[in-house]
TIVEX-728466 format. One record per atom (N, C-alpha, C): x, y, z; atom name; residue in three letters. Coordinates in pm, 1 decimal, always signed. Layout:
<atoms>
<atom <X,Y,Z>,'CA','Ala'>
...
</atoms>
This chain:
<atoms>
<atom <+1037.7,+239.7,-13658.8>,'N','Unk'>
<atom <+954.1,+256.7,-13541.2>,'CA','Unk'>
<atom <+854.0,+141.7,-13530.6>,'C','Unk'>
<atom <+785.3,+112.1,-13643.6>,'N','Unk'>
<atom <+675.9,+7.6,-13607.9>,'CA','Unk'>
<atom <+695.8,-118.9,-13610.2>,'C','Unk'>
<atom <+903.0,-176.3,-13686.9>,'N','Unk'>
<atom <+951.9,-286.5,-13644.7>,'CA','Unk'>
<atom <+1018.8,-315.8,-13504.4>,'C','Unk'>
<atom <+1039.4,-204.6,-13425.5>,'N','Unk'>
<atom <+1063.8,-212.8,-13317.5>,'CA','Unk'>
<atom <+876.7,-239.6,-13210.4>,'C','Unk'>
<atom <+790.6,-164.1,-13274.1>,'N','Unk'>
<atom <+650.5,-204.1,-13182.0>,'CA','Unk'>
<atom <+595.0,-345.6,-13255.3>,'C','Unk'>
<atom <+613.7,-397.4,-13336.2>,'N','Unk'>
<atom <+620.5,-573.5,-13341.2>,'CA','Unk'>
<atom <+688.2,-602.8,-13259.6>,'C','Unk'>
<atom <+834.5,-606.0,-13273.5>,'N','Unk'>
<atom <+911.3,-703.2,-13185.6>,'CA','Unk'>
<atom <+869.9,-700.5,-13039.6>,'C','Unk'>
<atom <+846.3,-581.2,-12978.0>,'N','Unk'>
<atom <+776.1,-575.7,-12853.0>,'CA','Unk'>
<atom <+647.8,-656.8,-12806.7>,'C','Unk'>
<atom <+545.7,-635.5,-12935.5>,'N','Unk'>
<atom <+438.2,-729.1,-12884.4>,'CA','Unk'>
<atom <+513.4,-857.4,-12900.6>,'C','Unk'>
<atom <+576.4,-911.7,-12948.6>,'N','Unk'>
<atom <+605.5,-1043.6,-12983.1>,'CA','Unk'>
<atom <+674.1,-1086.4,-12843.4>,'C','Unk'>
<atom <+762.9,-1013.3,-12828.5>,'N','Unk'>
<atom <+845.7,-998.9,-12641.7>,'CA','Unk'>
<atom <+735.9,-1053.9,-12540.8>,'C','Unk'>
<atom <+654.7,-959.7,-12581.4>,'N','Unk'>
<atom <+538.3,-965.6,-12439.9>,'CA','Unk'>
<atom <+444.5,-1060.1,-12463.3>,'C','Unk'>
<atom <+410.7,-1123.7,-12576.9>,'N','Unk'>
<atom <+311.2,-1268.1,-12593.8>,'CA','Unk'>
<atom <+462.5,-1364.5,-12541.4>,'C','Unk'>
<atom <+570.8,-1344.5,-12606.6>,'N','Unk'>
<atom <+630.7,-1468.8,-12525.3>,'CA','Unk'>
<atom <+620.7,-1473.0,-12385.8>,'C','Unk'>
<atom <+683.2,-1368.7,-12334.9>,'N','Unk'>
<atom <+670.5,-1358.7,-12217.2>,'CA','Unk'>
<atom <+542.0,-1421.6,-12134.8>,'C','Unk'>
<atom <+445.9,-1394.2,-12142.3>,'N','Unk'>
<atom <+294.9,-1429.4,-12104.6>,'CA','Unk'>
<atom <+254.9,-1535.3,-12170.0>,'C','Unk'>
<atom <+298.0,-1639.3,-12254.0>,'N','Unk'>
<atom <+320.1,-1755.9,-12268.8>,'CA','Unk'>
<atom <+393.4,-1806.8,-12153.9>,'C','Unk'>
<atom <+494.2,-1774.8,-12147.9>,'N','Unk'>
<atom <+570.6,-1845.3,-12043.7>,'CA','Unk'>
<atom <+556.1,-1865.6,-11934.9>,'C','Unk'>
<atom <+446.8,-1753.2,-11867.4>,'N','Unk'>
<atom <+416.9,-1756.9,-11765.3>,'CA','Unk'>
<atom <+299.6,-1809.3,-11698.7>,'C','Unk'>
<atom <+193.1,-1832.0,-11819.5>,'N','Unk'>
<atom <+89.9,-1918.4,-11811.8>,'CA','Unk'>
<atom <+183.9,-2022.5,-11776.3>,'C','Unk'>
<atom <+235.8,-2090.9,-11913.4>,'N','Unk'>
<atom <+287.7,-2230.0,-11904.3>,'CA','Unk'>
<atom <+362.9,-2299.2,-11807.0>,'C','Unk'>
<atom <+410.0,-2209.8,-11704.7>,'N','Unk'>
<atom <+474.7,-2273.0,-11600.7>,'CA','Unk'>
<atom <+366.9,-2298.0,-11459.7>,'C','Unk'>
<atom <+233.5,-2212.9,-11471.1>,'N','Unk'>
<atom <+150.7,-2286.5,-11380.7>,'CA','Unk'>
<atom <+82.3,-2360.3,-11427.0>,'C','Unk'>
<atom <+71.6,-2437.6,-11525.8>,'N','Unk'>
<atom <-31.0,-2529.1,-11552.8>,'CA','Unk'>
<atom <+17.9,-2693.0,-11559.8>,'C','Unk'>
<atom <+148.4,-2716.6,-11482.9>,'N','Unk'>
<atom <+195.8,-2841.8,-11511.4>,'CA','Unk'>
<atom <+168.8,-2853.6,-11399.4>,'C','Unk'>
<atom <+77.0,-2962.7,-11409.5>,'N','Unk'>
<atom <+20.9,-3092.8,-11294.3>,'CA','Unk'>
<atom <+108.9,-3238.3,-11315.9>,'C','Unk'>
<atom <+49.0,-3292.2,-11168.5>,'N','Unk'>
<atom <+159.0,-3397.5,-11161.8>,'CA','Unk'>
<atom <+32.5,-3512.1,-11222.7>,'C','Unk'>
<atom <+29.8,-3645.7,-11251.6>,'N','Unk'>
<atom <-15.3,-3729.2,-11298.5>,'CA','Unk'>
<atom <-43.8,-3844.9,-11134.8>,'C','Unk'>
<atom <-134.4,-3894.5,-11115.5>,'N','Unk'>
<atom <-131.6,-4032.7,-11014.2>,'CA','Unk'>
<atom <-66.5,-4106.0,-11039.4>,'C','Unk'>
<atom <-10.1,-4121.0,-10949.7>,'N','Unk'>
<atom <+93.2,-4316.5,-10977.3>,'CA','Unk'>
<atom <-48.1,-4446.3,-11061.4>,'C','Unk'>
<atom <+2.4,-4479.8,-11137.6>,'N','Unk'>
<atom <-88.1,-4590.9,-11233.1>,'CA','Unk'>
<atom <-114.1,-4692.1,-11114.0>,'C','Unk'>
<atom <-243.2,-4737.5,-11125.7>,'N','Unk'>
<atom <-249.7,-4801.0,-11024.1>,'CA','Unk'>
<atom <-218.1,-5015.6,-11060.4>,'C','Unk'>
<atom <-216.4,-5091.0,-11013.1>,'N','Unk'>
<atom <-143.5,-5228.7,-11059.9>,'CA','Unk'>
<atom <-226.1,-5249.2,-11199.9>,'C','Unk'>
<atom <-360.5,-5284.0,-11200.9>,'N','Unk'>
<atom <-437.2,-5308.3,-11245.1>,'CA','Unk'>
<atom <-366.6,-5238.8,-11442.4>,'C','Unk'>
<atom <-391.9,-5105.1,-11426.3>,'N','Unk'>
<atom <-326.9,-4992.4,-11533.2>,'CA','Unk'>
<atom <-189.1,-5053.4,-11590.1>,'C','Unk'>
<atom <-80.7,-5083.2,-11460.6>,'N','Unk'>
<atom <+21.1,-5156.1,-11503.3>,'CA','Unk'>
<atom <+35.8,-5282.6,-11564.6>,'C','Unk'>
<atom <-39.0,-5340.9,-11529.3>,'N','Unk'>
<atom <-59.0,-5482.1,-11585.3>,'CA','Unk'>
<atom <-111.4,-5466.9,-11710.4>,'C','Unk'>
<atom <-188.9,-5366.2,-11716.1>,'N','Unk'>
<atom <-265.0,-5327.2,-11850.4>,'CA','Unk'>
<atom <-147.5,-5301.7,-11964.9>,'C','Unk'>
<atom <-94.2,-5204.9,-11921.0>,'N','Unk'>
<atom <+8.7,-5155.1,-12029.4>,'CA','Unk'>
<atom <+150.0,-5259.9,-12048.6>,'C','Unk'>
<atom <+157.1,-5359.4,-11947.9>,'N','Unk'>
<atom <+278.7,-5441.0,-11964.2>,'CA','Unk'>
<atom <+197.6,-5556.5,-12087.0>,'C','Unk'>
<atom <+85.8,-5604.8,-12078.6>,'N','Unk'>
<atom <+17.1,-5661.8,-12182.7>,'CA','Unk'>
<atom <+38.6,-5626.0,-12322.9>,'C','Unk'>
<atom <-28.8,-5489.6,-12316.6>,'N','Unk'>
<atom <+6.0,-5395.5,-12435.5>,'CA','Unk'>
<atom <+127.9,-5380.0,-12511.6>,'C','Unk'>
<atom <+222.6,-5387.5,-12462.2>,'N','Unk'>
<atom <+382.6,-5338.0,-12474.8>,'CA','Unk'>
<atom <+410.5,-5482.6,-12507.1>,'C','Unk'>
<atom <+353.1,-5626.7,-12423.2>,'N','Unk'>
<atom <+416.1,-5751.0,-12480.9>,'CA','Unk'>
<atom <+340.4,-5782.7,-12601.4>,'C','Unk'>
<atom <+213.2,-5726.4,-12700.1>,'N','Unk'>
<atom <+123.3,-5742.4,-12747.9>,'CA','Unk'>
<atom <+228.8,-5640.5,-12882.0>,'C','Unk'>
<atom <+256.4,-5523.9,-12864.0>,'N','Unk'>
<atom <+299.2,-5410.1,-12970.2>,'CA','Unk'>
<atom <+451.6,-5533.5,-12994.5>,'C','Unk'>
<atom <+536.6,-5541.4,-12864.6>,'N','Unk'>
<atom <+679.4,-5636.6,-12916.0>,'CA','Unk'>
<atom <+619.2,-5758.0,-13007.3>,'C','Unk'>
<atom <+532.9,-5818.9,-12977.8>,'N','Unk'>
<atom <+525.9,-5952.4,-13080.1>,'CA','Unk'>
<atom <+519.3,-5889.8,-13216.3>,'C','Unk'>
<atom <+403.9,-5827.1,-13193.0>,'N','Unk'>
<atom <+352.3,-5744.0,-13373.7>,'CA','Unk'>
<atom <+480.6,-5701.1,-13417.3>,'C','Unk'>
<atom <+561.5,-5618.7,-13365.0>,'N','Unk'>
<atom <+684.5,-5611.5,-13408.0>,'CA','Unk'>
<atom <+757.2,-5679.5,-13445.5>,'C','Unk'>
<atom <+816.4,-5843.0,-13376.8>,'N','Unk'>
<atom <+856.6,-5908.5,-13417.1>,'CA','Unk'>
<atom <+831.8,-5982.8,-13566.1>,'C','Unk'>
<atom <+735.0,-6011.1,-13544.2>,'N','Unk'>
<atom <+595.5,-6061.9,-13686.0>,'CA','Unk'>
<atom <+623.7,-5969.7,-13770.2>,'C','Unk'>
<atom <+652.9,-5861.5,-13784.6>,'N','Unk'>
<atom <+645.8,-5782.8,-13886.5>,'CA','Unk'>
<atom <+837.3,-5757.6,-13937.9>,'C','Unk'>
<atom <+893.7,-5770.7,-13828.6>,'N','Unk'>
<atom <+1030.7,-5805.1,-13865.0>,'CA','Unk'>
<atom <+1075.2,-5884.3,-13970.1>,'C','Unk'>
<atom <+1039.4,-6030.7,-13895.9>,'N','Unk'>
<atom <+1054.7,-6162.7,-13969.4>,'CA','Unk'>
<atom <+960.4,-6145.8,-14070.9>,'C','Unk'>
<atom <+874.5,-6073.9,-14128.5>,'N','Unk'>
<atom <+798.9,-6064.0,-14241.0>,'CA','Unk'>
<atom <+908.7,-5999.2,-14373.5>,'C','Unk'>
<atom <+956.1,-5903.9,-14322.6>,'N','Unk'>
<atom <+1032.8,-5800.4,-14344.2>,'CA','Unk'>
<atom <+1141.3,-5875.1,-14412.1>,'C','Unk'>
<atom <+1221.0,-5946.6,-14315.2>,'N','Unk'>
<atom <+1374.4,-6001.7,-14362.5>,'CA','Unk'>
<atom <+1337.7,-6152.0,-14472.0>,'C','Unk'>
<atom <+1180.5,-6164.8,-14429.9>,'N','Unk'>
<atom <+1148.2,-6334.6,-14539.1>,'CA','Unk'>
<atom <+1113.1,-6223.6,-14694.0>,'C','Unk'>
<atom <+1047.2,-6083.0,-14692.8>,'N','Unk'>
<atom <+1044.1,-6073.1,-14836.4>,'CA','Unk'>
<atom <+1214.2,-5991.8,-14896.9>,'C','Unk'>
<atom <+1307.5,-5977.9,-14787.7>,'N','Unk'>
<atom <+1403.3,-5914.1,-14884.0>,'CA','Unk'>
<atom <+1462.2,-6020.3,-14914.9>,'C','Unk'>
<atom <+1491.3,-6142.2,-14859.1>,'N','Unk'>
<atom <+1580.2,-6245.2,-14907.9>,'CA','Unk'>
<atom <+1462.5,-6257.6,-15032.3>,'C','Unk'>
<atom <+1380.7,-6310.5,-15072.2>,'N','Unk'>
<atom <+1312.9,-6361.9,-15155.9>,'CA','Unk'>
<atom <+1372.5,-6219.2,-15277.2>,'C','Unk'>
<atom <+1362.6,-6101.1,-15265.4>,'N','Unk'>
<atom <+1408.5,-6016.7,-15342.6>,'CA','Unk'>
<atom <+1565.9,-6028.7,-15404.0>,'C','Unk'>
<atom <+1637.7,-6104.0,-15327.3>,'N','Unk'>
<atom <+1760.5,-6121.0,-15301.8>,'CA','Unk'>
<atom <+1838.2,-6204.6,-15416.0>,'C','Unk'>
<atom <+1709.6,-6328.1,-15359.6>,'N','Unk'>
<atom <+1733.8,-6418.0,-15438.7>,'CA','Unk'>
<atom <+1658.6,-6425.5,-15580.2>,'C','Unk'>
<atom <+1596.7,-6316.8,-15586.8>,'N','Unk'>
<atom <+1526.0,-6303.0,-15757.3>,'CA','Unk'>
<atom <+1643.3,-6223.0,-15799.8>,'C','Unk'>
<atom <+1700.3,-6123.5,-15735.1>,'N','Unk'>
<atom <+1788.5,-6049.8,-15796.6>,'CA','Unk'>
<atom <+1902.8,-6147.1,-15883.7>,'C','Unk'>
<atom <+1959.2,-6187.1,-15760.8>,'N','Unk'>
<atom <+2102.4,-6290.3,-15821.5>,'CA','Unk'>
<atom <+2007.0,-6406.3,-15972.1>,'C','Unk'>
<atom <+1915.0,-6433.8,-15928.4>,'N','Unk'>
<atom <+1849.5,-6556.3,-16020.9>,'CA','Unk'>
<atom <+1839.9,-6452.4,-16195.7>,'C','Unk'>
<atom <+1785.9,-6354.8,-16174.9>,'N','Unk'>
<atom <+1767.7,-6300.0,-16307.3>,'CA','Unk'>
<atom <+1896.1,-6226.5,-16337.1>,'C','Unk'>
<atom <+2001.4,-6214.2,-16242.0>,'N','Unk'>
<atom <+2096.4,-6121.5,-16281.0>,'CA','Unk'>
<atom <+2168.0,-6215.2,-16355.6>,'C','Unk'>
<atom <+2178.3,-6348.5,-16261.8>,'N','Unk'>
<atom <+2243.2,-6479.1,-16408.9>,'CA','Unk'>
<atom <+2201.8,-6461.6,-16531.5>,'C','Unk'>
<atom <+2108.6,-6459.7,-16525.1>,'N','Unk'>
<atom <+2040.3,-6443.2,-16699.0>,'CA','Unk'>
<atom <+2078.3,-6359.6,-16789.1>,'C','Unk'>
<atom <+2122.0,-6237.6,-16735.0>,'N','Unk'>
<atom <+2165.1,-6126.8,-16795.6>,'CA','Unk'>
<atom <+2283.5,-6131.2,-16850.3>,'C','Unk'>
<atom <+2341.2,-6185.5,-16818.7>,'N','Unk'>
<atom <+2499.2,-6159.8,-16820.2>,'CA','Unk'>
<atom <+2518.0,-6252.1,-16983.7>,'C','Unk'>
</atoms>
């Protein structure tokens, strides 16, 4: 009996979740140029850092690469 009166409240908070949540989606303003220009900066500003951090990336695995093979000679 009282796992069936859980599941009910649980029914009815979803429910009334759901129904809030479908009136509260607003639409956003179109960005105005200024905003756009802003964020196309940004986005060419995040791609460089990215790049930079790429080529950072692929200069320390070769260097790993080439310590590997260099000491693995040694081993043998």
């Amino acid at each position: 009996m009282e796992k069936m009166k859980r599941s009910s409240v649980y029914a009815a908070t979803a429910a009334l979740g759901l129904a809030l949540a479908g009136g509260v989606s607003a639409k956003l303003p179109a960005p105005t140029e200024e905003q756009q220009a802003k964020a196309a900066e940004a986005k060419a500003k995040a791609d460089e850092g990215a790049k930079k951090a790429a080529e950072a990336l692929a200069k320390s695995q070769d260097r790993a690469v080439d310590n590997f093979k260099r000491t693995r000679a040694t081993r043998r």
